[in-house]
C-alpha positions in Angstrom: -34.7 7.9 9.2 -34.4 4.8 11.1 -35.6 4.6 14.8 -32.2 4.1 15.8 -31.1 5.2 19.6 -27.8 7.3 20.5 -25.5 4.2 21.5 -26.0 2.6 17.8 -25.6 5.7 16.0 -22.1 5.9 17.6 -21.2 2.5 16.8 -22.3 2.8 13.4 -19.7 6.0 13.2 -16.7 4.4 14.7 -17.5 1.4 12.2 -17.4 3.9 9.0 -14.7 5.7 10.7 -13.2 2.4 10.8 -13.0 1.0 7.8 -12.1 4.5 5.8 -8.6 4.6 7.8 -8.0 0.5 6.5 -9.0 1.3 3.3 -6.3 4.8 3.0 -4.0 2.6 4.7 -4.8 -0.1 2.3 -3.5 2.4 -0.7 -0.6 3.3 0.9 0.6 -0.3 1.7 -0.2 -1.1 -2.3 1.5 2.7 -2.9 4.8 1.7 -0.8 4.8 -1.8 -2.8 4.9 -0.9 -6.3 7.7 1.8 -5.4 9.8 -0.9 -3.8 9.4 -3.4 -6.7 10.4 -0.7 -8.9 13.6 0.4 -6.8 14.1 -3.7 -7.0 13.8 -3.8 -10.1 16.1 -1.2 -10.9 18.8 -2.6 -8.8 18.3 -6.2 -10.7 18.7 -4.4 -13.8 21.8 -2.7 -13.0 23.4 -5.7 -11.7 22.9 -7.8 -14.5 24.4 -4.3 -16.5 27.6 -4.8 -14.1 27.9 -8.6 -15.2 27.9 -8.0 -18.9 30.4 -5.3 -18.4 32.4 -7.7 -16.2 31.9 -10.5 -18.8 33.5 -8.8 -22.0 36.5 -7.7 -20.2 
């Protein structure tokens, strides 16, 4: 492989272990976003439900 000593090899790990935790984070951040747009949108919907109702009485 490459002529590469112990020090860089070790870098080069914590680097790759690095950037695979952002990345799972990454998902979960987009994962926890869409689930609060939905619960968001929900609640919109359900208050716009409430003013009809309040409307025709």
């Amino acid at each position: 492989m490459f002529d590469l000593d112990q020090e860089t090899y070790i870098y080069l790990i914590i680097i790759a272990v690095g950037l695979l935790a952002f990345s799972m984070g990454a998902k979960q951040r987009k994962k926890r976003r869409s689930q609060n747009l939905d619960f968001r949108r929900r609640y919109q919907a359900r208050k716009k439900e409430e003013e009809k109702e309040k409307e025709t009485k």
